[in-house]
C-alpha atoms as one frame of an Amber mdcrd trajectory, in Angstrom:
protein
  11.577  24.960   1.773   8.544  23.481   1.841   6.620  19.795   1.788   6.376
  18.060  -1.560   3.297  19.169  -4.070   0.736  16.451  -4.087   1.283  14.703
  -7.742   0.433  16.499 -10.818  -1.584  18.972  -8.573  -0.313  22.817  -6.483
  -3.414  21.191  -4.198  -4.753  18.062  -2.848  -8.001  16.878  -4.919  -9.696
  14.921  -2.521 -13.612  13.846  -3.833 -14.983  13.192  -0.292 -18.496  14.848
   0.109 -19.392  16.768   3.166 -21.942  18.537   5.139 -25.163  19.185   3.403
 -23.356  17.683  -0.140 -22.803  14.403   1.231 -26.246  14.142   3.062 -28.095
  14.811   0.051 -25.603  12.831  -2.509 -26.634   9.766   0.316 -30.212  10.141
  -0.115 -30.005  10.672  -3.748 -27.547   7.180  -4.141 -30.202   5.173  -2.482
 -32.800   5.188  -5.569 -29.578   4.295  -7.850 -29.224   1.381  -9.461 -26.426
  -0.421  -7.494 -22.953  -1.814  -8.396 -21.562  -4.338  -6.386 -17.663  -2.985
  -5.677 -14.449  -5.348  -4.533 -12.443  -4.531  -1.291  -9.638  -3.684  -3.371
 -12.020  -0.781  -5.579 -13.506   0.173  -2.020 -10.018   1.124  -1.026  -8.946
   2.739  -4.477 -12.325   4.595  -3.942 -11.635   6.091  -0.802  -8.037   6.925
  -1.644  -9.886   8.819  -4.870 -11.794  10.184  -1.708  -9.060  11.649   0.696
  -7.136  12.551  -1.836  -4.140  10.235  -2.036  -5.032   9.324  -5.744  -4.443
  13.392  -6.163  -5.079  14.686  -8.970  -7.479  11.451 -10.501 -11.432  12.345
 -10.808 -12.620   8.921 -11.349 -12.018   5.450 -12.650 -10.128   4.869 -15.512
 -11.280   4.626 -18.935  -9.898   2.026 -21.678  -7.475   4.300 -23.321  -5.723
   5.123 -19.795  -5.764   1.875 -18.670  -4.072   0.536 -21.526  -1.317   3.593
 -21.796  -0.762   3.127 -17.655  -0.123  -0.778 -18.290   1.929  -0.211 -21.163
   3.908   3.139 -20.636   3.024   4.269 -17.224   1.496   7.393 -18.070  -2.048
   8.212 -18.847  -3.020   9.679 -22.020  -2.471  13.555 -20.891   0.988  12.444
 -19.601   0.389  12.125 -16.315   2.577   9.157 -14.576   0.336   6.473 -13.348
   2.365   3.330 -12.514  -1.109   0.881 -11.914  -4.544   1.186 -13.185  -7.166
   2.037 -10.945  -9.968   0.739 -12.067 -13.510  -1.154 -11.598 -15.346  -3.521
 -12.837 -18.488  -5.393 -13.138 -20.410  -8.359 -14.572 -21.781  -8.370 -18.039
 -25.324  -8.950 -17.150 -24.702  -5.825 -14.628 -23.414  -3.530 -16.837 -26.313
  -4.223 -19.474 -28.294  -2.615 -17.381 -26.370   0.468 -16.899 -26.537   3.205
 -19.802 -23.809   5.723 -20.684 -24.111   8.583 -18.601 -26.351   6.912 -15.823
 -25.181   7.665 -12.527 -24.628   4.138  -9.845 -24.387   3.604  -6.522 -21.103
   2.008  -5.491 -22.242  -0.840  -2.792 -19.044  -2.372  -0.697 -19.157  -6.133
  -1.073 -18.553  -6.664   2.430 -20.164  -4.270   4.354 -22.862  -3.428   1.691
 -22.641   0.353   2.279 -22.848   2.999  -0.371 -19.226   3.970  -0.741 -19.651
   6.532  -3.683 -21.701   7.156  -6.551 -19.937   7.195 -10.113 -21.551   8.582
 -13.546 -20.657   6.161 -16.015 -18.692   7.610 -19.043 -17.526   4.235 -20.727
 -18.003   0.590 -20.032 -15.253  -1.416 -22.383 -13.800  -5.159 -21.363  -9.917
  -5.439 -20.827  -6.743  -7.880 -21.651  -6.177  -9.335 -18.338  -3.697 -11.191
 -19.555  -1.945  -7.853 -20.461  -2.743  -6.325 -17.644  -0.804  -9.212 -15.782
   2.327  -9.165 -17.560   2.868  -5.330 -17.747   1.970  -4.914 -14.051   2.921
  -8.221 -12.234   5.851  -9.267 -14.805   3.898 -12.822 -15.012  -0.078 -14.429
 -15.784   0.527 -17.088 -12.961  -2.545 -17.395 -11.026  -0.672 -18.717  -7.946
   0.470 -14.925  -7.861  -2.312 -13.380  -5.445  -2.182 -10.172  -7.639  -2.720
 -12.411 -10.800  -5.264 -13.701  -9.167  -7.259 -10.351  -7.974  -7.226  -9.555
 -11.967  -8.581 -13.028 -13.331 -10.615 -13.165 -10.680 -13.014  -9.560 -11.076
 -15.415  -8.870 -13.532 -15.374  -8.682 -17.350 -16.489  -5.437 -17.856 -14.494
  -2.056 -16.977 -16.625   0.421 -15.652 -14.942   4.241 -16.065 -16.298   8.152
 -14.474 -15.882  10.565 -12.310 -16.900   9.412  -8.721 -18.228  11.299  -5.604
 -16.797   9.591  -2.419 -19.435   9.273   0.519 -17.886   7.080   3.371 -14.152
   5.902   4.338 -15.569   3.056   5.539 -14.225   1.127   8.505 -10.821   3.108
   8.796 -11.456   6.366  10.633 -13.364   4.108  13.276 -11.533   0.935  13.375
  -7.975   2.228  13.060  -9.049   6.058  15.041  -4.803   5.845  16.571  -3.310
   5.767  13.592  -4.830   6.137  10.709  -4.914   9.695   8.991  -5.806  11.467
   5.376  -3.172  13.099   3.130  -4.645  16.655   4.589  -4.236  15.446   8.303
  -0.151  13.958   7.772   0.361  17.195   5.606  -0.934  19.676   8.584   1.039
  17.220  11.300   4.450  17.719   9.549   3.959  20.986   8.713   2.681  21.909
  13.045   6.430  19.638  13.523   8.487  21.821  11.498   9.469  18.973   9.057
  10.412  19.708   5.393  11.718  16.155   4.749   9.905  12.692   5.127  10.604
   9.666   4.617   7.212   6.835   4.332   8.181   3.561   5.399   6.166   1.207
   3.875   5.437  -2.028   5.647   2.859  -5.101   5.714   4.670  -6.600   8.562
   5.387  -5.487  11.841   8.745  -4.135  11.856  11.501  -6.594  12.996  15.070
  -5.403  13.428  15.621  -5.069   9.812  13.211  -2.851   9.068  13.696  -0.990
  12.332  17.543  -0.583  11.128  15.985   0.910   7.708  13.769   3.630   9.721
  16.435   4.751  11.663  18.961   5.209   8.372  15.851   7.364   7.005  16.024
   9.047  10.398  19.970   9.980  10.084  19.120  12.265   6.738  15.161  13.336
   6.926  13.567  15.705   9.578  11.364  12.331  10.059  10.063   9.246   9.196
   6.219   7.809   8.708   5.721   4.902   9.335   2.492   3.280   7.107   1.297
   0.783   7.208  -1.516  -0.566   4.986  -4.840  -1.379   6.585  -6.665  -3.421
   3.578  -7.276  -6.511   2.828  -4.095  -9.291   2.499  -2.850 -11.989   1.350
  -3.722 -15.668   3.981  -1.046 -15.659   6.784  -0.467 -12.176   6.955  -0.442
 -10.502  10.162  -3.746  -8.434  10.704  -3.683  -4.557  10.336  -4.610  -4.011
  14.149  -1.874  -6.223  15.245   0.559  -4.557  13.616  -0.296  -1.716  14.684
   0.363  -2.751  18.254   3.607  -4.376  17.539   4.958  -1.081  15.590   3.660
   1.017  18.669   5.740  -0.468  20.988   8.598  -0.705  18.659   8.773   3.018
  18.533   8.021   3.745  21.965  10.715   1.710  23.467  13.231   1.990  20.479
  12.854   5.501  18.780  13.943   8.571  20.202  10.724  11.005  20.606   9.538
  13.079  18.106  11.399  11.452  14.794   8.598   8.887  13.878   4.919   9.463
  12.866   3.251   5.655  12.872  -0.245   6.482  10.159  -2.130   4.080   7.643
  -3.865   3.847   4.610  -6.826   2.146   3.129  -5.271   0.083   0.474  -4.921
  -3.836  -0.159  -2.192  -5.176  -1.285  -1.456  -5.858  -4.996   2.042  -7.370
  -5.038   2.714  -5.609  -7.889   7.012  -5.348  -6.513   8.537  -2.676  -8.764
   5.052  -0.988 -10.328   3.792  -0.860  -6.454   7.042   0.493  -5.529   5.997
   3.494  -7.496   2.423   3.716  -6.999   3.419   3.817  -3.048   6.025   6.601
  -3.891   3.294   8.525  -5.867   0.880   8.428  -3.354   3.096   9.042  -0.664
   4.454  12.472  -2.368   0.048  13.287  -1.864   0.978  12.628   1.747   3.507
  15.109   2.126   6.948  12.576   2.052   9.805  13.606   0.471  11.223   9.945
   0.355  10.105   6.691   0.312  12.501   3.614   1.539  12.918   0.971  -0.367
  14.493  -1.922   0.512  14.764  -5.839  -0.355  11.745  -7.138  -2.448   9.902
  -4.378  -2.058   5.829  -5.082  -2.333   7.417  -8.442  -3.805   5.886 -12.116
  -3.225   7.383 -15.350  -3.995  10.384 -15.026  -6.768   8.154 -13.246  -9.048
  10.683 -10.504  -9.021  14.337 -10.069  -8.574  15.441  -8.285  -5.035  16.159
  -4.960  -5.988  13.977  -4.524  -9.073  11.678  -2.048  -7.046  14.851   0.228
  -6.742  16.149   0.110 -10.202  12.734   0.961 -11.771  12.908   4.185 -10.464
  16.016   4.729 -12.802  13.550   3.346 -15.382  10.963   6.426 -15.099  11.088
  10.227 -16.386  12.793  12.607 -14.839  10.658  14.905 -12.592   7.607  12.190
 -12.496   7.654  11.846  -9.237   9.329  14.473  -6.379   9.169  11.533  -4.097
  12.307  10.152  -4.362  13.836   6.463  -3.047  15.887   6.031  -0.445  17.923
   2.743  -1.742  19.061   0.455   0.922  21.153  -2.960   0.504  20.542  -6.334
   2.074  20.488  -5.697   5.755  20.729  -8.069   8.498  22.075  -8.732  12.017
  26.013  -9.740  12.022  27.302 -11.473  14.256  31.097 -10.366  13.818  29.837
  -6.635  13.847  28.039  -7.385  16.996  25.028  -5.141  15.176  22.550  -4.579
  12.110  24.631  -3.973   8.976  24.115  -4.291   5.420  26.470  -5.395   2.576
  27.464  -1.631   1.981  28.777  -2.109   5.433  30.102  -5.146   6.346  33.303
  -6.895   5.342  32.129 -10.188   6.713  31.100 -13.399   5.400  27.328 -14.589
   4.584  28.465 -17.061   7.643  28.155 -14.110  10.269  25.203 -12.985   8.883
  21.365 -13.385  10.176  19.017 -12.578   7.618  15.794 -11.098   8.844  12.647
 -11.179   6.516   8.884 -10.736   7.870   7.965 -14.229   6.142  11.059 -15.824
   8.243   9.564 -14.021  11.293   5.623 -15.132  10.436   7.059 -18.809  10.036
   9.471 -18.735  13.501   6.069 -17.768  15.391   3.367 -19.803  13.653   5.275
 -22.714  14.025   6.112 -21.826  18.371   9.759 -21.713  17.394  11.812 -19.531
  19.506  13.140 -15.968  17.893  16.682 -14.448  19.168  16.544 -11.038  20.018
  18.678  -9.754  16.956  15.675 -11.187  14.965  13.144  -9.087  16.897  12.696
  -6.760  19.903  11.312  -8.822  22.711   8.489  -6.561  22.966   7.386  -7.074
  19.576   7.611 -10.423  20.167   5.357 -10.858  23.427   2.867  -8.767  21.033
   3.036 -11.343  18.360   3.453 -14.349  20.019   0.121 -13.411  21.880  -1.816
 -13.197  18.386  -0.464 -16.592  17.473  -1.926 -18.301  20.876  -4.998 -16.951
  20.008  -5.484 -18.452  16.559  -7.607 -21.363  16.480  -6.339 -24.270  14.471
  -8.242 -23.804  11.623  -7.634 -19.795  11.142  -3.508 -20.830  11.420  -1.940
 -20.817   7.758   1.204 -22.599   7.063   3.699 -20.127   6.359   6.055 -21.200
   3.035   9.806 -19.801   2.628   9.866 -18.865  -1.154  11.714 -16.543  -3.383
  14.201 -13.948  -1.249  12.800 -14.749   2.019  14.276 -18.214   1.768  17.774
 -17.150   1.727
């Protein structure tokens, strides 16, 4: 037995330049004309780069975007959840000409990420886009927002991938390439992987969930995503503090890889559920844990809709497969982490743990019990929080499942 295939693919694809190719592609980008990219197509650029969008070439044309939003397949039949795509202004893509090759230019650092030769420019449905892929067109939903919010016109080709920006630097502990997870499970002897996928730092809940994983894979990986988020969210280097300690004080030694990836967040709940699962079968997992509300916000989607979808999809479109776990939480009677599967008590004995919950509790000074968090996590957080100024603090709302 063997790790999972990368999707669609016997090989990773990555597009990543090197050597004397990427020094020349660099001085050959600087005399193209420029296109201005969002952090969310930076990070879909350098996934296209290292090879976790295996086996994509490029950004998505109209016809694939529309069959990805509205059957979750691309036009040769390839499963694709979520459209990865970019776009640009009007006046911006007037200037560009079918079959010109562009510079892609990061909006926040201004370096060339990639160069792209444009095969199609063609606007979109947003609107359409929003209901297929975030079940609603309310702008208050951040994802929602991302869409309304970019340009008008849909820029589509086959990239080359010249940096990985910040990541490899910023984030040098943790965060690794689908090549580099692939070659560390493979030098561990494991066959079977499960990702756990997490925004948060890991509180006992999630900590429970890991450890389940751990019971029937060789190991688990914990990733974490290192893009951009939504305001109030615990920053990526933070987090990966928090986790570190976590699994050094909690784990036993050997069963847990902690990694990242250069993502933001879409929100997207059940269609993120499966884009994660997708591009975690690139990264060598075997399984991918979902729980409650997976990549949910709000009550934009129900609490276990990111499980059942995967009952929704082909067979064989994905070799990742989900690990389904119930509500879990801390009982009281049970003296321990449970989950409805599990315990016979009543919702009276029962502490329900949620990230949100555990963002409020600290924002706000309150105190946290220990079958909320570890205290070591919680010296970790609580250290961020004292170092907020006033204005950088966000009020933390209890909506949707993390309210209950």
């Amino acid at each position: 037995m063997s790790l999972v295939k990368p999707h669609g693919s016997d090989v990773l694809l990555p597009l990543l330049l090197e050597g004397e190719a990427l020094v020349a592609e660099l001085a050959r980008a600087q005399s193209l004309k420029k296109v201005v990219i969002s952090s969310r197509e930076s990070g879909d650029l350098i996934m296209l780069g290292i090879g976790g969008f295996t086996p994509l070439t490029g950004f998505m044309g109209h016809a694939d975007w529309l069959s990805v939003c509205t059957t979750m397949q691309m036009t040769n039949g390839l499963f694709w959840p979520i459209p990865i795509t970019l776009s640009t202004t009007p006046k911006t893509a007037d200037t560009i000409t079918i079959g010109e090759d562009v510079a892609l230019v990061d909006s926040d650092s201004g370096e060339i990420m990639g160069t792209m030769t444009v095969t199609e420019k063609y606007s979109i449905d947003k609107d359409l886009e929003c209901r297929e892929i975030f079940r609603t067109n309310d702008i208050a939903h951040p994802g929602v927002k991302m869409v309304m919010e970019q340009g008008d016109v849909n820029l589509a080709g086959p990239v080359k991938v010249l940096s990985q920006g910040e990541f490899p630097t910023k984030y040098a502990d943790t965060y690794m390439t689908p090549a580099q997870t692939r070659e560390l499970f493979e030098a561990k002897g494991w066959k079977t992987i499960a990702a756990f996928q997490t925004r948060n730092p890991m509180h006992r809940s999630h900590e429970y969930l890991a450890k389940i994983a751990i019971e029937i894979c060789d190991g688990v990986m914990v990733h974490s995503l290192l893009g951009a988020l939504k305001p109030g969210d615990i920053p990526a280097e933070v987090r990966q503090e928090a986790i570190s300690v976590l699994i050094d004080k909690y784990f036993v030694k050997n069963t847990v890889v902690q990694s990242g990836y250069p993502l933001d967040m879409r929100y997207a709940g059940p269609r993120e559920a499966l884009l994660h699962a997708l591009f975690r079968q690139n990264y060598g997992c075997s399984h991918l844990i979902v729980g409650r509300d997976h990549a949910g916000v709000g009550e934009y989607y129900g609490p276990f809709d990111a499980q059942t979808i995967f009952e929704q999809i082909p067979a064989g479109a994905l070799q990742t497969q989900p690990l389904k776990i119930d509500w879990t939480f801390w009982c009281n009677a049970c003296g321990g982490m449970a989950s409805t599967k599990t315990c016979p008590h009543t919702p009276a004995d029962r502490v329900l743990v949620s990230g949100t919950k555990l963002r409020k509790a600290l924002s706000e000074g309150e105190a946290v019990a220990d079958n909320f968090s570890r205290p070591e996590v919680l010296e970790v957080l609580r250290k961020y929080y004292a170092s907020l100024e006033e204005h950088e603090k966000v009020k933390v709302e209890l909506t949707g499942h993390s309210a209950k």
